[in-house]
C-alpha positions in Angstrom: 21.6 44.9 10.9 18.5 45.7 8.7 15.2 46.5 10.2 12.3 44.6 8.6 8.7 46.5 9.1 6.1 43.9 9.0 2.4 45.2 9.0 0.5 44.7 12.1 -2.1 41.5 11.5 -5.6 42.4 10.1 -4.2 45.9 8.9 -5.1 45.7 5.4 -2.9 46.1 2.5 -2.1 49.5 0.6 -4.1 48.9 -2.8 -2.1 49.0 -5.6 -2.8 52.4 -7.0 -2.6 50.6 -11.1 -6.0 49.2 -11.4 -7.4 53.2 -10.6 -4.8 54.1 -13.3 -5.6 51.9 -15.8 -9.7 52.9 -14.9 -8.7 56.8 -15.5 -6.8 56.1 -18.6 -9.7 54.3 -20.1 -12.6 56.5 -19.0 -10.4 59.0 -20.6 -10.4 57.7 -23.9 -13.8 56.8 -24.0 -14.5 60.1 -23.6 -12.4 61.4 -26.4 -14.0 58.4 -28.4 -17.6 59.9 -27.7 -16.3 63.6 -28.8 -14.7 62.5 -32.0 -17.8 60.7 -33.1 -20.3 63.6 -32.0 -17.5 66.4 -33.4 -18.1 63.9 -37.0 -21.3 64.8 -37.3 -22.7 67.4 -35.1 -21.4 70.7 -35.2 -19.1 72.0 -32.1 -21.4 74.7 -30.5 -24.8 71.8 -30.9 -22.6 69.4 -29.0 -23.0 69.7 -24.9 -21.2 68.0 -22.3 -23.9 66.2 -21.4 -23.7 64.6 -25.2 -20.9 63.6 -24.5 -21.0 62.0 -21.3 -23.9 60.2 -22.2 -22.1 58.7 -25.2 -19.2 58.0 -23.1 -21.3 56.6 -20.2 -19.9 58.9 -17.8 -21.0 61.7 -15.6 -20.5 65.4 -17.0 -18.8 65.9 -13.8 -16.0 63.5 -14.6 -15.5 65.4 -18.1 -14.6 68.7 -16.4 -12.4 66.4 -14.0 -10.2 65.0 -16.4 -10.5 68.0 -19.2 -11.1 71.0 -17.5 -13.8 72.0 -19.8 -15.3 72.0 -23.4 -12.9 73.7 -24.9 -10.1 71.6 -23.9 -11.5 68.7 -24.5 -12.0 69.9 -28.1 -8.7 71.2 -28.2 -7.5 67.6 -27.7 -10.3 66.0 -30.5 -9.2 68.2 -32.9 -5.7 67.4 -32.6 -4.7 64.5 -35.3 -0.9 63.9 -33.7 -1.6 60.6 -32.4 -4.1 59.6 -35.2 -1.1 60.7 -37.6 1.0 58.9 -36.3 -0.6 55.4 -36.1 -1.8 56.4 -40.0 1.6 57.2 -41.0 3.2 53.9 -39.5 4.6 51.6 -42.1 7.1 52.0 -44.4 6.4 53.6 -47.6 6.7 51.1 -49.7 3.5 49.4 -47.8 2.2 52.7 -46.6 -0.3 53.1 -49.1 -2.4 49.8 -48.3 -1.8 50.4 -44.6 -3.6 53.7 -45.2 -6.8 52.1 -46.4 -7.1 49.2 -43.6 -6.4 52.0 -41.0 -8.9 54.3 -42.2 -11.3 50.9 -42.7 -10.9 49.5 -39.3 -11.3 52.9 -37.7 -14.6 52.6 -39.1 -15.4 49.0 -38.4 -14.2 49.5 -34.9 -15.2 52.8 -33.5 -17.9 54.0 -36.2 -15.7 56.8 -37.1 -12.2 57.4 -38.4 -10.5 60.7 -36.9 -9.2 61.4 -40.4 -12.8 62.3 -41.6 -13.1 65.1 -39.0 -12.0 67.5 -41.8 -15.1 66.4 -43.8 -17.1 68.0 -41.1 -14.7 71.0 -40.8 -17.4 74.0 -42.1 -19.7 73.0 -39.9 -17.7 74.0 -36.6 -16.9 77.5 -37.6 -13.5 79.5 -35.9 -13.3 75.8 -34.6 -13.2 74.2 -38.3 -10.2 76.9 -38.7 -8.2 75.1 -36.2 -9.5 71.2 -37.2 -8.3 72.6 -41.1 -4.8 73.6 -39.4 -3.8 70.7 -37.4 -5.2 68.6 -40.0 -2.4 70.2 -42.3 0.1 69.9 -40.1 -0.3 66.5 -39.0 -1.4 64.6 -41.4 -0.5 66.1 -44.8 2.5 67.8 -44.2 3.7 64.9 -42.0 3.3 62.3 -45.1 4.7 64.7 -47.4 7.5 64.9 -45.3 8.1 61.2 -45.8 7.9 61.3 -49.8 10.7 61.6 -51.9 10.5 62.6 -55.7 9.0 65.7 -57.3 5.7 67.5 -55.5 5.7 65.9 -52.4 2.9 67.8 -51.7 0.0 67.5 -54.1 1.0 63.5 -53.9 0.2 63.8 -50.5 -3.0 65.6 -50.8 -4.2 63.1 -53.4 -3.4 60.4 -51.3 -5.2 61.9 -48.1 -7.8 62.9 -50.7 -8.7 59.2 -51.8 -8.4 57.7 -48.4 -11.2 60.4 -47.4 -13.2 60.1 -50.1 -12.7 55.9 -49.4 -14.2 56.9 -45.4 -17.2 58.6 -46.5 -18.4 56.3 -48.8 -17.5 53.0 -46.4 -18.4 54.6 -43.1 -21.3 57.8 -44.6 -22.8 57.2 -47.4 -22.8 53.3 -47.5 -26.2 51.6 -46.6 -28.5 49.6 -48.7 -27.7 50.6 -51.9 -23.7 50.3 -51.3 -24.3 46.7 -49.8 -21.5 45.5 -52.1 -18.8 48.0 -50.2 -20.0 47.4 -46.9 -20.2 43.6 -47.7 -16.7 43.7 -48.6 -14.1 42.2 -46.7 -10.9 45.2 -45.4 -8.6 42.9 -46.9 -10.5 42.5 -50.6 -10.7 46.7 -49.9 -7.3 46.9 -49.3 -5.9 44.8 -52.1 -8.2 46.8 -55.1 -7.7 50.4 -53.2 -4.2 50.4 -51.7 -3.0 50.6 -55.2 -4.2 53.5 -56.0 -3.0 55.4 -53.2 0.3 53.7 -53.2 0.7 55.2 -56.8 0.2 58.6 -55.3 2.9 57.5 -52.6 5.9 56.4 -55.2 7.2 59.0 -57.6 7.0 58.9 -61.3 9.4 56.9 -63.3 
């Protein structure tokens, strides 16, 4: 015969521990939002864990809680795996447009893409060492590892090249006198500049 425990009346029930989860998880990635955006334009020994929690709207306490401290939490914004990854996914012969909305909605969205950090890379010193390796490893060398043909990797370079040079002007240097980009539509971006870096992408006849 199976026993059936039944909870005594008025004891409350055990809260389900997901809600908590899916708190952590996002208090989490603001914080790695706030970094990336201060780590874009400030260098790394100017930027304080109170920067960042105050960007994040969190408690510099809860930074060391989920990080451990500054230095791991850089280690984890200067990693591009993850921002690779969602760069890199299309196929190749629509990679090049996806490219340019990626890098464009990054900056619509969040005010920053992570691909830009290497813009910013001589300002963080040993630290701009490391942003300059994982950026090669995870972004160039990952898309060159995709292309077929002769020189994957200058093609890859020039592509990650225009699709930097696209951030800065659309998300940096844009303001009054660049209405006409920033008035643009990411689609009407996409269709006149995917081209370009798609031609990078396919290999010479």
């Amino acid at each position: 015969m199976t026993s059936v425990t039944t909870r005594p009346a008025g004891t409350p029930a055990t809260p389900d521990p997901a809600p908590a989860r899916r708190d952590a998880e996002a208090t989490k990635a603001a914080i790695l939002r706030a970094a990336r955006y201060l780590l874009a334009r400030h260098a790394h020994a100017d930027i304080t864990l109170k920067d960042v929690a105050e960007r994040a709207g969190v408690s510099a306490p809860l930074i060391l809680k989920y990080f451990g401290n500054k230095d791991s939490l850089f280690a984890r914004v200067m990693s591009f795996d993850t921002d690779a990854a969602a760069l890199l996914d299309a196929p190749l012969e629509d990679l090049g447009r996806h490219m340019v909305r990626h890098v464009l909605e990054s900056q619509r969205d969040h005010g920053a893409d992570p691909l830009l950090r290497i813009a910013f890379a001589p300002l963080h010193g040993d630290h701009g060492d490391v942003l300059r390796a994982n950026f090669r490893a995870h972004v160039v060398d990952a898309l060159a590892a995709r292309l077929g043909g002769p020189d994957p990797g200058l093609r890859a370079e020039l592509a990650v090249a225009q699709l930097i040079g696209l951030g800065v002007m659309y998300g940096i240097a844009r303001g009054p006198r660049l209405r006409d980009l920033a008035a643009a539509g990411i689609d009407d971006i996409a269709d006149r500049y995917g081209p370009a870096v798609q031609a990078q992408l396919t290999p010479l006849p």
